[in-house]
N, C-alpha and C positions, 0 to 999 in steps of 0.2 A: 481476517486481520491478524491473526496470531502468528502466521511465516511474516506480517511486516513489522511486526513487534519484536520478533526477534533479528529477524535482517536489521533493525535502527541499534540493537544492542552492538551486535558484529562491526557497523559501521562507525560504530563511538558519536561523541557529542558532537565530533568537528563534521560528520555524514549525514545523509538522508535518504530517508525510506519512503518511497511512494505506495500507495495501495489503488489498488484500481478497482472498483466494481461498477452494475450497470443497474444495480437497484438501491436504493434509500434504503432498504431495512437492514441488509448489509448492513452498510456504511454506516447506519447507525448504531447496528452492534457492533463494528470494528471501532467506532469515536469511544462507545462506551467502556468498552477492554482498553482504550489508549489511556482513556481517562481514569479507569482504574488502577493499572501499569504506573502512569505518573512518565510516560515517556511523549517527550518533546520534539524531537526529529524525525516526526512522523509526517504525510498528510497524504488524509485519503481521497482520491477523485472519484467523482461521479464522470464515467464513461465507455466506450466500445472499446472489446483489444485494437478494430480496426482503425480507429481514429482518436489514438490514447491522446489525452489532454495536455501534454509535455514538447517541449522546444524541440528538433530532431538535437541529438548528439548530447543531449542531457544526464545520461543515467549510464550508467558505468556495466551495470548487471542489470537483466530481468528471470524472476522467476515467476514458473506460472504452475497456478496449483488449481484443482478441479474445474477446469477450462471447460475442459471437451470432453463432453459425454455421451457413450455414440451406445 
């Protein structure tokens, strides 16, 4: 959650930052660090990269960070 914590600074208050993972304990570390942060233009989904939980044509950038571990 900390590259979407900072991606939300980059994109200012008027932006937003999705986070994406595929387990709860993530996600609950990443809410926890949001809620620590005090940062609001955040939100993180519960989901697969293959069937992200977002509208097509929604999101401007994706990055992707320890995905794929071969």
């Amino acid at each position: 959650g900390i590259d979407v914590l900072l991606s939300a600074q980059r994109v200012g208050p008027t932006g937003k930052a999705y986070g994406l993972d595929m387990t709860d304990e993530m996600l609950a570390l990443a809410r926890e660090n949001q809620r620590k942060a005090g940062v609001s233009n955040v939100e993180f989904l519960k989901g697969a990269i293959e069937a992200i939980p977002l509208p097509d044509d929604s999101v401007d950038v994706i990055i992707s960070n320890c995905v794929i571990n071969l």
